[in-house]
C-alpha positions in Angstrom: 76.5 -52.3 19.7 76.0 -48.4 20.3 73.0 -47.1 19.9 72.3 -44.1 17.3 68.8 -43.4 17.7 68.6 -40.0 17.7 66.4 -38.0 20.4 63.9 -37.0 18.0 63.8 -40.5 16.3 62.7 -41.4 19.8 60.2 -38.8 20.5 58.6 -40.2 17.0 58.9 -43.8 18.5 57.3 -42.6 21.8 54.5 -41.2 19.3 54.6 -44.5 17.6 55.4 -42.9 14.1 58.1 -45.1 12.2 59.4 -43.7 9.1 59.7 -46.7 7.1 55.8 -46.9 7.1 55.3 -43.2 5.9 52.7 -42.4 3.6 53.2 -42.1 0.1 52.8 -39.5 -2.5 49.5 -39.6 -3.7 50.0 -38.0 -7.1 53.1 -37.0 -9.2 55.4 -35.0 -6.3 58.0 -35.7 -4.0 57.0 -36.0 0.4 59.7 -33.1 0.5 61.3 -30.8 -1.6 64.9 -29.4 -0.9 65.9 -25.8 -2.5 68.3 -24.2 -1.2 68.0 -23.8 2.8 64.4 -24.7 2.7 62.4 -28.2 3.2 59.2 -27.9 1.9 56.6 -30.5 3.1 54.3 -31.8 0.8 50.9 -31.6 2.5 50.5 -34.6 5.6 47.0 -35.9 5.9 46.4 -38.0 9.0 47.3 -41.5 8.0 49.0 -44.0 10.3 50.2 -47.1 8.1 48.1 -47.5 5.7 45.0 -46.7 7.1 43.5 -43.3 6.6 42.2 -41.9 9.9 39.8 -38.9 10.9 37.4 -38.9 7.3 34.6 -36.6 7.4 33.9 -32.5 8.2 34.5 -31.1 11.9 31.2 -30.1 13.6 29.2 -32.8 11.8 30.8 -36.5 11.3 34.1 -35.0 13.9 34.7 -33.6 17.0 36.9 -30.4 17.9 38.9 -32.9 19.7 39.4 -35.5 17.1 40.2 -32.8 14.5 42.9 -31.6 17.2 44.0 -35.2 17.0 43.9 -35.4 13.2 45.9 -32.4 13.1 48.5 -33.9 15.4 48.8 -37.0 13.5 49.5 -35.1 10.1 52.1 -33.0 11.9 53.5 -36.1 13.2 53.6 -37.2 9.7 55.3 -34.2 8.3 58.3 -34.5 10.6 58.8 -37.9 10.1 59.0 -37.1 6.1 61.9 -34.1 6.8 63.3 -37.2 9.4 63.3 -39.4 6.2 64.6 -37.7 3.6 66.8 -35.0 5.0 67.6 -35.8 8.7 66.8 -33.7 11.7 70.8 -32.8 12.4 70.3 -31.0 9.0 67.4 -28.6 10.0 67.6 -25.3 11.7 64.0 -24.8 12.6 60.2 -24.7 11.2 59.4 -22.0 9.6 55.8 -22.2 8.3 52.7 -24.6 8.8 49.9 -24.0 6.8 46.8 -26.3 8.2 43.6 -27.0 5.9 40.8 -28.5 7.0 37.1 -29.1 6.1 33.8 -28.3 8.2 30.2 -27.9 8.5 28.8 -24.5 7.9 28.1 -23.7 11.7 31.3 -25.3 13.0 34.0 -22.4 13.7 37.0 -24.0 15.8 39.7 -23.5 12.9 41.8 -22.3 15.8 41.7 -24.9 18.0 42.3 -27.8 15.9 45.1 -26.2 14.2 46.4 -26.0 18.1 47.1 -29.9 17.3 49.9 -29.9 14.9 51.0 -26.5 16.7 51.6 -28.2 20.0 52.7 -31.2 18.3 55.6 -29.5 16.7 56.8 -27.6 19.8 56.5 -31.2 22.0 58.4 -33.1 20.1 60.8 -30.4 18.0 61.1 -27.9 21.5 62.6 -25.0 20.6 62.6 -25.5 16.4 59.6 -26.0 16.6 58.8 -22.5 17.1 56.6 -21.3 13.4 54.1 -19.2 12.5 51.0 -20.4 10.8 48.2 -19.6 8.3 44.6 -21.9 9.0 42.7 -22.3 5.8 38.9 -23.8 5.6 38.6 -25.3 2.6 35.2 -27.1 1.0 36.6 -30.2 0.3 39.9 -32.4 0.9 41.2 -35.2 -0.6 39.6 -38.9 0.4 37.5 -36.4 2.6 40.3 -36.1 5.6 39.1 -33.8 7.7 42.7 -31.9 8.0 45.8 -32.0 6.0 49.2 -29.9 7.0 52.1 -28.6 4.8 55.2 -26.6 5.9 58.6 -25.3 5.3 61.9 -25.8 7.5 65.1 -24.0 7.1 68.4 -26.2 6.9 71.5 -25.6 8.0 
């Protein structure tokens, strides 16, 4: 029997991401949206499974480091939804990421966390991964993650 695993379906495996155990929705919206040329992501929070991962604000219950994690995780998570439900031999690149994340007050390493799901994209999507970015701190996320990611990909 051949085998058809792509190279990016293997780069997720390698990451130990499987797309049949991607997070859900949690409200009344699709994981990702296709109009047009463009995939928008629904924002990624960093859940493996089912369990919800990296709770709490950098600089006070999180490191710099584990929100660098976090970040990678959710980025993980968002191309593992375009894998799903449109197929990486469909995209053409990423265009966008927008990265939100809560802190303490004092804390100020928006940057380098949002490094996470930057070098995450261009590790395992090489040379579509290549986006701009906007970093946003935010007061409060949802089940208090301490990151979440969204973004937009242009399809073929």
């Amino acid at each position: 029997m051949e085998n058809t695993t792509t190279p990016l379906q293997e780069r997720l495996q390698d990451l130990g991401v499987s797309v049949a155990a991607l997070p859900r929705p949690g409200g009344s919206y699709v994981s990702v949206n296709v109009r047009g040329a463009i995939a928008y992501v629904a924002i990624q929070f960093p859940i493996r499974g089912e369990d919800f991962l990296f709770r709490g604000r950098l600089g006070q219950e999180l490191t710099t480091d584990e929100g660098y994690e976090a970040a990678a995780l959710a980025a993980t998570n968002a191309i593992a939804q375009v894998e799903k439900y449109v197929g990486f031999d469909k995209v053409l690149g990423l265009n966008h990421v927008d990265i939100y994340y809560q802190s303490s007050e004092e804390w100020d390493d928006g940057p380098l966390v949002a490094n996470g799901a930057s070098d995450l994209f261009l590790r395992v999507l090489e040379e579509k991964g290549q986006h701009t970015r906007s970093i946003f701190g935010v007061h409060k996320l949802p089940r208090n993650f301490c990151v979440g990611v969204t973004c937009t990909f242009t399809l073929l």
